[in-house]
C-alpha positions as CSV (number, residue, x, y, z in Angstrom):
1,X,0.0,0.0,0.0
2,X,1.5,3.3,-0.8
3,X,1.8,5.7,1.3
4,X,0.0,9.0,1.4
5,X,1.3,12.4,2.3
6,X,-0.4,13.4,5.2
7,X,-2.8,16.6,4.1
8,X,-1.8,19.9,5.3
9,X,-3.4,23.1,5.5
10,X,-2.5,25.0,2.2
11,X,-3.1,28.5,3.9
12,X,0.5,29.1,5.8
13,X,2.1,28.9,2.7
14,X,0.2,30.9,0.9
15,X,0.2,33.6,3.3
16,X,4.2,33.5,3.5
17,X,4.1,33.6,0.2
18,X,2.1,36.8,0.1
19,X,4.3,38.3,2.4
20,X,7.8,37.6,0.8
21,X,5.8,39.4,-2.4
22,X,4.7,42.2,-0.6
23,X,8.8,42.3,0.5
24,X,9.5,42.1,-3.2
25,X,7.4,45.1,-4.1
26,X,8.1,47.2,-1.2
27,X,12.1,46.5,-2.1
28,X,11.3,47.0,-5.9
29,X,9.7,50.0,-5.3
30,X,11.9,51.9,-2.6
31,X,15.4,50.6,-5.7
32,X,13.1,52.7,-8.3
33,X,12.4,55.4,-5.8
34,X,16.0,55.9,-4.4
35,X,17.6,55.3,-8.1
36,X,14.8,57.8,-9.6
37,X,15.9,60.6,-7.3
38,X,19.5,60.3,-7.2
39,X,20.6,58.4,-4.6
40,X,24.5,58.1,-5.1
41,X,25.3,55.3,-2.2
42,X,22.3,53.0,-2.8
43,X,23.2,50.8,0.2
44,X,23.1,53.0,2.0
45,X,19.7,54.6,1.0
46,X,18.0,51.1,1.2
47,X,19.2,50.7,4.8
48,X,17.4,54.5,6.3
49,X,14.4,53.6,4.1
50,X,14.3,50.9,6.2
51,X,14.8,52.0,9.3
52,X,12.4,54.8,8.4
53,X,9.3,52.3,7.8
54,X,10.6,49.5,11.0
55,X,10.2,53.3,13.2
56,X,6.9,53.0,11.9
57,X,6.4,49.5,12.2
58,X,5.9,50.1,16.3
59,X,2.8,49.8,18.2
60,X,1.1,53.5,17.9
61,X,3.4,55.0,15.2
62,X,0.2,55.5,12.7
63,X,-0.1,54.4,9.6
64,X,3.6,53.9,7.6
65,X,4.4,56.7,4.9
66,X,4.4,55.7,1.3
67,X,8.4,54.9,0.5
68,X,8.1,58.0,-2.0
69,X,7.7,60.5,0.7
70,X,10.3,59.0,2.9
71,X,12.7,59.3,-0.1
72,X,11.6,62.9,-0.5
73,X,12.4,63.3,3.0
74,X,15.6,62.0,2.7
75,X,16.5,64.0,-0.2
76,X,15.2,67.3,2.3
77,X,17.2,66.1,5.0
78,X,20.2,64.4,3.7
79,X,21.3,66.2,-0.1
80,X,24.5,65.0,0.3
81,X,23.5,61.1,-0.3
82,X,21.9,62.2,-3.3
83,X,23.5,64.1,-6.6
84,X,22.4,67.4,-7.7
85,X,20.0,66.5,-10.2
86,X,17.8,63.2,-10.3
87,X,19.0,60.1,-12.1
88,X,17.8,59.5,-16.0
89,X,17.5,56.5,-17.1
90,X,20.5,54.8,-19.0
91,X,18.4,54.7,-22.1
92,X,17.8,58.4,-22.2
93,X,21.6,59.6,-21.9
94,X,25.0,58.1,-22.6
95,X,27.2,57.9,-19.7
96,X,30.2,60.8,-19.3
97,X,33.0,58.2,-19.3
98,X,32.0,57.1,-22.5
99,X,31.7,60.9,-23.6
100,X,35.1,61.0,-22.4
101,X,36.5,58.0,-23.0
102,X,36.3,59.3,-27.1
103,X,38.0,62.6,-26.2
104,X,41.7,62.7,-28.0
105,X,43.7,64.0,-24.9
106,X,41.7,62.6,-22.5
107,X,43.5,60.3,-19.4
108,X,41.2,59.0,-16.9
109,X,44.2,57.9,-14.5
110,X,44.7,62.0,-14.5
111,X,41.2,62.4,-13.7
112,X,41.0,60.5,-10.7
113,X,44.4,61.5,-9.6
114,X,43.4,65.5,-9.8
115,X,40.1,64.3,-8.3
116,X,41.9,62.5,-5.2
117,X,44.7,65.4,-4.9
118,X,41.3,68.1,-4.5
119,X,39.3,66.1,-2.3
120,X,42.6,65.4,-0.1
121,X,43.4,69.3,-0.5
122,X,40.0,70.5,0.1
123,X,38.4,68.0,2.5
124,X,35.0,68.8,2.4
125,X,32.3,65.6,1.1
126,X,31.9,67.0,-2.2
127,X,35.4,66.6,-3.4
128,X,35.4,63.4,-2.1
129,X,32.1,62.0,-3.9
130,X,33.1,63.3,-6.8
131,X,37.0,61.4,-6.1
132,X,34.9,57.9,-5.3
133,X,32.5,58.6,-8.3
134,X,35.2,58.9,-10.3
135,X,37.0,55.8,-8.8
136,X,33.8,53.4,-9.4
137,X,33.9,54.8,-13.2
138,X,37.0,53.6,-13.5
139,X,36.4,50.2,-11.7
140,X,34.1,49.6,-14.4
């Protein structure tokens, strides 16, 4: 006689399964929001959206913000994680260091090394995003 799997209630797993979605959106949606408003450290980003809607998550906090305004809020209260002007998508612009990268004279080692010499010189964060945004151009 074969044996039979023992029935089980289909309804846990389909509730877990809702949830991890609803993770997936929420995730989805706060990577389009950051990368839409120009979040330059998008770890970092991800990680206070986060913490903004687990500080919400507490018993009497109200109802959670939508991750749009908390990006906005961020933006407000934190310009320097984000670059001056919101992100376009790749399809809509090509990327400077391929402008560049077609210029006669140019030298990207030069680049980085003027940009590393400033931000050393000058000290203050924006020197030293543009040195590390230079630096992960290079990388690639």
């Amino acid at each position: 006689m074969p044996d039979t799997p023992p029935t089980t209630d289909p309804t846990p797993d389909l509730a877990e399964a809702r949830k991890l979605a609803a993770e997936i959106r929420a995730e989805r949606d706060t990577l389009h929001a950051l990368y839409t408003a120009g979040i330059s450290d998008l770890e970092v980003g991800i990680a206070l959206v986060k913490h903004r809607l687990a500080a919400h998550d507490e018993p009497g906090a109200g109802a959670p913000p939508d991750i749009a305004s908390i990006v906005k809020d961020l933006r407000a209260t934190r310009p320097a994680l984000f670059r001056s002007s919101p992100a376009t998508p790749p399809s809509a612009s090509r990327p400077a260091s391929a402008t560049l990268a077609h210029a006669p004279d140019h030298d990207p080692r030069g680049d980085l090394a003027r940009a590393a010499d400033a931000a050393r010189a000058a000290g203050d964060p924006g020197s030293l995003a543009r040195y590390l945004q230079l630096r992960r151009a290079a990388a690639d």
